[in-house]
N, C-alpha and C positions, 0 to 999 in steps of 0.2 A: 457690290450690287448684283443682283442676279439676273439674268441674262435669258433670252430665246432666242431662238436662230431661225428662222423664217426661211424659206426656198418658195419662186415664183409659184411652184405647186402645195405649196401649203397653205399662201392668199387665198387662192382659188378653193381650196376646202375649207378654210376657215370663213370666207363670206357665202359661203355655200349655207355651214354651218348656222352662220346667223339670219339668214333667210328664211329658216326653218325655229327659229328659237328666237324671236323680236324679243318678246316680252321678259326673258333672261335679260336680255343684252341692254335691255329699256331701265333695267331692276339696278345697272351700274354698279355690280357688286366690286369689293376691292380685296382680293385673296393674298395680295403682294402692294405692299406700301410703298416699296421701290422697285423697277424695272426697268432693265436695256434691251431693245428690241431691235436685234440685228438683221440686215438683208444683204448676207453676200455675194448677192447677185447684182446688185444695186450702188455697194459701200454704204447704204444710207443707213442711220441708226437714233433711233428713237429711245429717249428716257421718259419713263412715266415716274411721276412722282403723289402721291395722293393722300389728301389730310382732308378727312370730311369731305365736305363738302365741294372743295376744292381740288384740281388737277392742274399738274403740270409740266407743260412736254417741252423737253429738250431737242433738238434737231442737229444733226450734224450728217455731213455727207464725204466719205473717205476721210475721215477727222477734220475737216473742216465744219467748225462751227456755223449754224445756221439761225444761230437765234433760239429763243426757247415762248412760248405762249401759255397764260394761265387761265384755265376756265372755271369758273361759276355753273356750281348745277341751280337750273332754277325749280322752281315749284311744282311743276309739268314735265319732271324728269330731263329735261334736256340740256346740252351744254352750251354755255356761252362763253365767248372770253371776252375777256376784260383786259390782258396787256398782252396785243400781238407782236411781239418781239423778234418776230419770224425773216428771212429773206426768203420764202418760197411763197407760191401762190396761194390764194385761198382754198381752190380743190387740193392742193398735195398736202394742205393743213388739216384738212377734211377728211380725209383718205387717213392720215397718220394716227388722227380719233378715234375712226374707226376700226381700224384695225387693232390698235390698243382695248379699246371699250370689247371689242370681240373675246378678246384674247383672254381677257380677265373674267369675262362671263363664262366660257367654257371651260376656264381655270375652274369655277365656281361648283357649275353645275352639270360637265361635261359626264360621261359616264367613265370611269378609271377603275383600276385594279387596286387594290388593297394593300397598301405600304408594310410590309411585311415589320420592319421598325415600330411600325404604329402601334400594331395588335403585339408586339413583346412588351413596348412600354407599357399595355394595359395589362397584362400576365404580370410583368416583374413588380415585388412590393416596393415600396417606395422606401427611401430611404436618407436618415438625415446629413443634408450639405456642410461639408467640414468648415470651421468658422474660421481657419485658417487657410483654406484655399481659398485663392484669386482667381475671379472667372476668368475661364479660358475662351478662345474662338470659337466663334461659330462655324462648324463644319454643313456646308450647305449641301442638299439633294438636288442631285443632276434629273430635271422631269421628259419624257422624249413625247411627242403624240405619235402612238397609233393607228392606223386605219384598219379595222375589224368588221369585217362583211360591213364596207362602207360609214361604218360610225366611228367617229374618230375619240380615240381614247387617250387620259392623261393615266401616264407610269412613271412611277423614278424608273430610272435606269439604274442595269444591276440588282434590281429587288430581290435578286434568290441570295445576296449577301448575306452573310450574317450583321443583325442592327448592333451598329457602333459608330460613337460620337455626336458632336453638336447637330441637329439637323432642325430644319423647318418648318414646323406643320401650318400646311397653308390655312388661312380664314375660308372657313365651311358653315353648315346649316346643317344644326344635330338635332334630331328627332327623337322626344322623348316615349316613353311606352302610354303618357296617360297622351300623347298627341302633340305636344308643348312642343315648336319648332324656335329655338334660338340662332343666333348668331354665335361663332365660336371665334374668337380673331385670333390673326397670326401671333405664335408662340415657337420659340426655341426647346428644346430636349436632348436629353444624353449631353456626354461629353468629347471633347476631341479637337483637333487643330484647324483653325480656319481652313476654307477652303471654298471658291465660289461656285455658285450653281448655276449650270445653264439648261434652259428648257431648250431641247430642241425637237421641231415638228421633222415630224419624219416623212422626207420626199424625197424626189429626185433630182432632182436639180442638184385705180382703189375709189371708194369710190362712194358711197350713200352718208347723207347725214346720219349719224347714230342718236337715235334719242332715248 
């Protein structure tokens, strides 16, 4: 499962963030079907898991299980649960929402640098998959956020590599030349050996309904 790492100052720009971007963060996009949301500063760690219409967050604090709760988006965009399985309060359940529903919105629509793998896979011709290999692991992209004259940016980490192996192209919104804006979902590329991804925001080192 892929992973971000959170620092008490990357809260704080991340609800910044969303402060300024409601109507992203309202739009509930899901870039990442699976996710673990670390706070080393806390032990606390959050799994997001998202099928439609549906979400649901795991809770644990220093590996201690805390229950997991499942929400229902309703018609009005917002979230509600339906089995709170939780042992935390209702604002640190609220907060945990939040913070996820952010994270995945800026995943979305944040402003990022250009996957340098991405634009080779569109350069190199395509070519046909041998009938006798057996897929191999997914090698996953490590993403970090930036802060750039204040605007926080999503990067893999490492991007001046050269592109090789399994990697992840997150679910985006691809604009065609006649106007035509789609949904693009998450999809695997290239080849190479498992390996997990962690998004980490870049700091030093909760709180609003999200609807």
């Amino acid at each position: 499962m892929d992973k971000i790492e959170l620092t008490v100052e990357d809260i704080t720009a991340l609800l910044k963030w969303r402060d300024e971007h409601k109507q992203e963060v309202r739009s509930h996009p899901a870039p990442l079907k699976a996710v673990e949301m670390v706070f080393p500063h806390n032990g606390m760690r959050i799994k997001g898991i998202r099928e439609g219409n549906t979400l649901r967050l795991h809770l644990s604090r220093n590996f201690e299980q805390l229950g997991n709760c499942t929400f229902i988006r309703r018609e009005d965009g917002m979230w509600t649960s339906t089995k709170n399985r939780t042992k935390v309060g209702r604002d640190d359940l609220q907060s945990a929402l939040t913070v996820y529903c952010t994270m995945m919105a800026l995943m979305t629509y944040g402003s990022r640098e250009v996957d340098p793998r991405r634009e080779e896979m569109k350069r190199s011709p395509r070519t046909k998959a041998k009938k006798s290999s057996p897929r191999k692991p997914v090698k996953r992209t490590t993403y970090i956020l930036r802060r750039v004259n204040g605007t926080l940016l999503v990067a893999p980490r490492g991007s001046h590599a050269s592109p090789s192996g399994i990697f992840t192209v997150r679910g985006h919104y691809r604009q065609y030349k006649s106007g035509k804006v789609v949904w693009i979902a998450e999809y695997r590329k290239g080849t190479g050996k498992k390996k997990s991804k962690t998004y980490k925001l870049g700091g030093k080192n909760n709180d609003q309904e999200t609807g």
